[in-house]
N, C-alpha and C positions, 0 to 999 in steps of 0.2 A: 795385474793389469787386464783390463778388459779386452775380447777379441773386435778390432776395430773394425768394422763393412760398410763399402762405401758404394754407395747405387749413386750410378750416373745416367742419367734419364734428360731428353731431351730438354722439358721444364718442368717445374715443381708442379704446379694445376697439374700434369699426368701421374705422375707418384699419389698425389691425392688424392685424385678420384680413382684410381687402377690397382695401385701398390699399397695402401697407407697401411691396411692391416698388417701386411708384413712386418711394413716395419716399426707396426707396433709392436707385433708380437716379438720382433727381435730384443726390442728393449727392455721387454718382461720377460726374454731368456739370459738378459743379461749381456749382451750385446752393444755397444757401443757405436750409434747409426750417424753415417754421416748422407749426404747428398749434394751429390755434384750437377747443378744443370742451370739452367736460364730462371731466372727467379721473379717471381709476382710479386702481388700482396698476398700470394698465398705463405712467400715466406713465413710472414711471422705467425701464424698457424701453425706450420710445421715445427717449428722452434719452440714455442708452447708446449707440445708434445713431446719433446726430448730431442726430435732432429737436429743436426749439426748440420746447417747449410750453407754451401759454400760457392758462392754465382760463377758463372762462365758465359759470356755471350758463345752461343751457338745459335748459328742460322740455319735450320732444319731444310732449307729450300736451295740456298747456294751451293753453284755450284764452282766457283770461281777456287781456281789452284792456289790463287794467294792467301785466301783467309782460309781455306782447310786445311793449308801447311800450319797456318799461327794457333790457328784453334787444335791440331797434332802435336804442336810442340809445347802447349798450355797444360793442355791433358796430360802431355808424357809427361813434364814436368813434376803436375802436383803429384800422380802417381808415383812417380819413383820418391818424391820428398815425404809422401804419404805412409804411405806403405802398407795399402790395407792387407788383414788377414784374410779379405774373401773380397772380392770387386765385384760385383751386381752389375750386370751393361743391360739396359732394359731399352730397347727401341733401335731403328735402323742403324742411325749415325752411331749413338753410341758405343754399337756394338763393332762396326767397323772401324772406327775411330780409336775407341775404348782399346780393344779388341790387340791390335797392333800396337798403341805403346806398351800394354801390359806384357805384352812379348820379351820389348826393348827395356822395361822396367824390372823383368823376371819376377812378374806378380804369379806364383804359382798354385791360385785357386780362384777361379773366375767361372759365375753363373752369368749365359746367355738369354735374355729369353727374345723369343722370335716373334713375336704378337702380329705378324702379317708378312707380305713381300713389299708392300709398298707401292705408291703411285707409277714408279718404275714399272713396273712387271706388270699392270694394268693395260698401259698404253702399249698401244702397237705401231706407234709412228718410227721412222728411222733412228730419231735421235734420240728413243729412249731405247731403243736395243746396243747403242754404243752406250746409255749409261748403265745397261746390264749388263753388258761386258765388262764393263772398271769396276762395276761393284763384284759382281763376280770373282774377279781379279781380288780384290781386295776381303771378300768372304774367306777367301784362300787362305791367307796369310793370317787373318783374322782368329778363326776360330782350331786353331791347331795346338793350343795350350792346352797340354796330357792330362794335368788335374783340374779338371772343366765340366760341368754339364751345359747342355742346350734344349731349353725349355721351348717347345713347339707348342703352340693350341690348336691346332688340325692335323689330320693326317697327311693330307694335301702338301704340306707345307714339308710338313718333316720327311716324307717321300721324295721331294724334292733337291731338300738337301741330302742325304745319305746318299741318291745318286750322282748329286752335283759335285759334291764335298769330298764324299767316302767316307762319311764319319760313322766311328764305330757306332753300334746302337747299347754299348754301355755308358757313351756318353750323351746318352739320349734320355730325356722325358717331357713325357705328353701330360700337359695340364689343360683343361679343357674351360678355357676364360678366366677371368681374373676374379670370380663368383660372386653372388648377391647375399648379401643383407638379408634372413629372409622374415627377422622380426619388424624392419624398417621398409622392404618391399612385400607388400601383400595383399588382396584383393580386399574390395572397404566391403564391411559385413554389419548389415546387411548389403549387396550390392543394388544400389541404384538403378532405378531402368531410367534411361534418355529417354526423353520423349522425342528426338534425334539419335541417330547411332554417331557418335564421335568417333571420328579415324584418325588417328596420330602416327605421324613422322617425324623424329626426334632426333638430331645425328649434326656433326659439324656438318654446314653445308658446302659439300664437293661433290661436282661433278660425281666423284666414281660414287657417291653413297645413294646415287639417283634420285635427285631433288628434282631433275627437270622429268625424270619419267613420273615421278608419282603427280607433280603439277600438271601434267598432261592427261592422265588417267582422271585427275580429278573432272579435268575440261570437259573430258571423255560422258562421267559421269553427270556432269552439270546437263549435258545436252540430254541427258534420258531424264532426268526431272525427280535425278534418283533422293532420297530424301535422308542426307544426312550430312555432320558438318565436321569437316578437315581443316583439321589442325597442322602446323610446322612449328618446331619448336628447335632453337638453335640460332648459331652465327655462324661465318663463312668463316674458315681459319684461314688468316693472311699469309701463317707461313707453310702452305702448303700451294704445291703449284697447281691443282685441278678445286681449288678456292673459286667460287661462284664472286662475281664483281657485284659493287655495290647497285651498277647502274640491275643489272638483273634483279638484284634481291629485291629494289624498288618495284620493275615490275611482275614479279608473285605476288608481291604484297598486292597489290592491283586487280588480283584476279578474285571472281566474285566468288563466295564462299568460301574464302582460304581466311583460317583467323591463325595470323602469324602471329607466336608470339616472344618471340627473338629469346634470348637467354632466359633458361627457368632454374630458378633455385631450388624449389621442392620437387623433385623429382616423382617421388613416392606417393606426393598430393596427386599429381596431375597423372597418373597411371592409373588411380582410383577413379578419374572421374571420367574415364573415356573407356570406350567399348573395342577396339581394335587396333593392334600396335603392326606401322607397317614400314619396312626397311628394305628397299630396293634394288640393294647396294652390288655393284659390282666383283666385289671381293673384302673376305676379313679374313684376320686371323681367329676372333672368334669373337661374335658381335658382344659388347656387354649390356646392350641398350633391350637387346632380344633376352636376352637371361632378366634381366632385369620385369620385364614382359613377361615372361613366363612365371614368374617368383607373383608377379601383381595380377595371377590368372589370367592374362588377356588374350587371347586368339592371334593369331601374327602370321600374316602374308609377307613373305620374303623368298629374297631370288636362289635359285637351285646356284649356286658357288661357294667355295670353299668359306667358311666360318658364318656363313648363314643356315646351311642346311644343315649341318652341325648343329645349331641350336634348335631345332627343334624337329618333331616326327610328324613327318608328310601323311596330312590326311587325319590325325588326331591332335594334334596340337597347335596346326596349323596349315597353310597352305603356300606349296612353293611353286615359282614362275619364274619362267625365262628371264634372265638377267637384260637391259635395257630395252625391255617389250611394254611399253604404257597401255598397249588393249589388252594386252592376257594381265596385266597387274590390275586394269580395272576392271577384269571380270572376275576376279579372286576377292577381289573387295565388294563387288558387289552380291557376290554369294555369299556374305557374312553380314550385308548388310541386310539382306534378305531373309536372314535365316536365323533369327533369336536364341532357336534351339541350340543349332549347331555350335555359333558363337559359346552359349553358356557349356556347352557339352566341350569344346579346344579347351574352355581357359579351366574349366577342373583338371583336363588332365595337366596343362603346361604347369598350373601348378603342382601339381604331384613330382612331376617332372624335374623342376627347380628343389624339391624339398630332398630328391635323389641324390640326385646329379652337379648340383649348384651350389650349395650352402658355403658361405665364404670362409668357413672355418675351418671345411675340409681343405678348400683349396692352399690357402696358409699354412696347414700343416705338412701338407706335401710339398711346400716350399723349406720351410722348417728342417723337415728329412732330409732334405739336398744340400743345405748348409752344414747339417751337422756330419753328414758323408763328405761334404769335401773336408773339412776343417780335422776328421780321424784320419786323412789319406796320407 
């Protein structure tokens, strides 16, 4: 009988774009894949590929005690009727959720990974430090299952927890993003010269990924007569609480020079045809949009915080700025804008950088190694 792994992930579009190698390559290890999460039209996609997918409404945003008791008892349930040989919790709720029936279920081989803190730990207002407290609380109890690793992508992060938690550091590893593609992202060759420099921002649009500082740095720029054209590329996620409102994203779209162009499906196209990739963001776990950028050689202004500055080398591959400052973000862009050189001089090395440090093959393998270590234990 096959060893059976079941990744519970908030919803399948996140496994897909983030995880999917995995768990392909589990399937070609022989593996047995299932997934537990809120399901799209990506389901039948994943299904095609071998995934066993299995729906759970989960509301990633609620915080109401009655439906995270039902959504607690849903989880424990299939888990314990389940009975996978290794449990995958990939994402906040999951893991805290996940986390604690697998306790009560006595699932004893459970991989964490930690891809950020979350809009929690961003805000500083009163009523998110009482919801850092409960989660906190609930980290506790969570992550205490002996044959376990917890996959961090920053140092930031995992510093964090080891102090917060006390977790040993043999049940620790650092994987550094979910890595790129690097025959599918890569700079178009020959590369194109704009006869405009194109600057893209590419990212669900919230609040913390700094959608209004870079709109504002554009304004910035529009008043100096600077001569190049911004792009946004993306949708507000609803179920997140720092989700930009429609009546807003109406007016961006309004601003002169911004060519919005709401959900893109080729990625890889639209990385080729622009000259600067720029992410403003208040905090990651560790950008994939910026690796992504670096794999597609582009030069990348992003803010000095945990899982941006991470992705790339300050002053060579790109340039970093104080985190929600729209004049120092649009005088970093406009030094790239200005400067042909320099630009083509970030994006050799960001790519060299990605073909290092990013290739998604290493990073699946070192997930690989962590299944076959718990699975010996």
């Amino acid at each position: 009988m096959k060893d059976r792994v079941l990744m519970f992930v908030n919803e399948d579009k996140f496994l897909y774009s983030h995880r999917l190698e995995i768990a392909l390559q589990l399937l070609n290890e022989g593996y047995e894949v299932h997934l537990l999460s809120s399901t799209s039209e990506i389901k039948k996609k994943l299904e095609s590929l071998g995934i066993i997918v299995h729906n759970i409404n989960l509301d990633r945003k609620s915080w109401s005690i009655f439906k995270n008791l039902i959504l607690f008892a849903r989880v424990y349930f299939f888990i314990k009727r389940f009975k996978p040989r290794i449990l995958h919790l990939i994402s906040i709720k999951p893991v805290l959720i996940g986390g604690i029936a697998a306790r009560l279920a006595m699932i004893d081989s459970v991989i964490y990974s930690i891809s950020g803190l979350g809009h929690v730990y961003i805000d500083d207002s009163r009523f998110s430090h009482i919801k850092q407290y409960i989660i906190n609380l609930l980290y506790s109890v969570s992550l205490k299952i002996k044959n376990s690793i917890i996959i961090f992508q920053n140092n930031e992060d995992k510093n964090f927890f080891i102090k917060k938690f006390r977790i040993p550091e043999n049940r620790i590893a650092l994987i550094r993003g979910s890595g790129v593609n690097l025959q599918l992202f890569k700079p178009s060759v020959p590369k194109e010269d704009n006869k405009v420099v194109k600057i893209l921002m590419i990212s669900r649009l919230l609040r913390e990924k700094g959608v209004f500082e870079y709109v504002e740095a554009l304004e910035c720029l529009n008043k100096k007569n600077i001569n190049a054209e911004f792009i946004l590329a993306g949708l507000p996620d609803s179920g997140n609480p720092s989700a930009i409102t429609q009546k807003e994203l109406c007016l961006i779209k309004s601003i002169d020079n911004l060519n919005y162009l709401g959900y893109v499906d080729n990625v890889p196209k639209l990385l080729q045809d622009v000259d600067v990739m720029v992410l403003p963001s208040y905090r990651e776990g560790f950008s994939k949009v910026l690796i992504e950028a670096s794999a597609a050689g582009l030069p990348i202004v992003t803010t000095n915080v945990p899982g941006c500055r991470d992705a790339i080398i300050e002053n060579k591959t790109g340039i970093l700025v104080e985190p929600r400052n729209s004049k120092k973000l649009a005088g970093a862009i406009a030094t790239l804008i200005n400067d042909k050189a320099l630009r083509k001089k970030m994006g050799l090395h960001a790519r060299l950088i990605a073909e290092k440090h990013y290739d998604v093959h290493d990073v699946v393998n070192k997930h690989i190694d962590i299944y076959r270590t718990l699975i010996t234990n």
